[in-house]
Each structure stands twice: as C-alpha cells, then as structure tokens.
N, C-alpha and C positions, 0 to 999 in steps of 0.2 A: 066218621070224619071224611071229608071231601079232600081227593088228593089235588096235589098243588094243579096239573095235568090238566084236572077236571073242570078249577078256576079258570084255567088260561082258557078253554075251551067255551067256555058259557061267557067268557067277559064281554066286554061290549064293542060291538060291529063297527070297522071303521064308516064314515060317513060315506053316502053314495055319491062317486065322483060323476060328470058330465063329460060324457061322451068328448075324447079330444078329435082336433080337426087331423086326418090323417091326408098325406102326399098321396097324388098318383104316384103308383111306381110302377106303370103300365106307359110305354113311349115315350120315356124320359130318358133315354138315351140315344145311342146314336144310332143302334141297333136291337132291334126288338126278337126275340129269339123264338119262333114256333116250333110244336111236331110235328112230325108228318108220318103216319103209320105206312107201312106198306105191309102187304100179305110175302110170306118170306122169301117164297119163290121170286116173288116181282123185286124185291127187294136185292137176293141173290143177284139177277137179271141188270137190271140198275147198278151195282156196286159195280160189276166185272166191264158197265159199259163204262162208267168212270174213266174204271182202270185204262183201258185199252185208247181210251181218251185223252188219258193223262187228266182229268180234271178230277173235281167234286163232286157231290152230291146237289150238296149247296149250290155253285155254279150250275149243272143241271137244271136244277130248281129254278134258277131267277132265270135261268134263260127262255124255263117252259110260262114262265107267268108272265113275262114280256112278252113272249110271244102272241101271248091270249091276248091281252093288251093292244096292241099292234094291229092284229086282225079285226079290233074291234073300230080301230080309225084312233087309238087312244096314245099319249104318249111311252115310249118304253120304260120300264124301269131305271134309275138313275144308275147303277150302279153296273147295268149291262150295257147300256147308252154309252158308259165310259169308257168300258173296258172295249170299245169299238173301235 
C-alpha cells in the first residue's frame, strides 16, 4: 500500500511558468549604496581622521572621488558641489 505522502509526492508537476519581467533595483533611488574594503590598519587610520575632522567616512569618500574628478578637468560630484 502507497502512503497518502507517497501520492502527493509522485502527483503531477505544476505547469512550467515563463520567466516574469523583473524591475531594476540597481539606481532606482536616490542613492545607491556601495562597499569599500579597507585593510584595518588603514581603516583604523581613516576613522580617527573622521573623528578629529568631525566628519564621515562617507563625506571622506565623495570628497576623495570629486576630487579625482576635478583633476581630471570633470565636473565635481553633486553632492560635494553643494555642500560648498
């Protein structure tokens, strides 16, 4: 005798659905979030310069990537542009 278990298991497959259309949900907002590794030391080095800054990390960051920008003849980033 086949237990009930056994049925449900062998029964039959639902139908193969097609692939749905999925959203970016990469830069669909207002702000897009990366990592950024540091080796710890540098990392340690980095935080206490924050600190002693009174800023972020973050702030840091867009300031060092405007800057690249900049040097390159490019516009600065919008959100360090502002804060000018």
């Amino acid at each position: 005798m086949v237990s009930k278990l056994a049925k449900f298991a062998d029964g039959p497959k639902p139908p193969a659905r097609a692939p749905s259309a999925t959203k970016p949900t990469k830069g669909t907002g207002k702000a897009i979030g990366i990592t950024v590794r540091f080796d710890p030391d540098d990392w340690q080095r980095m935080s206490e310069y924050a600190i002693r800054k009174r800023t972020s990390l973050q702030a840091l960051a867009l300031e060092g990537c405007s800057r690249i920008l900049e040097d390159e003849g490019l516009k600065p980033l919008k959100a360090v542009a502002a804060a000018r």
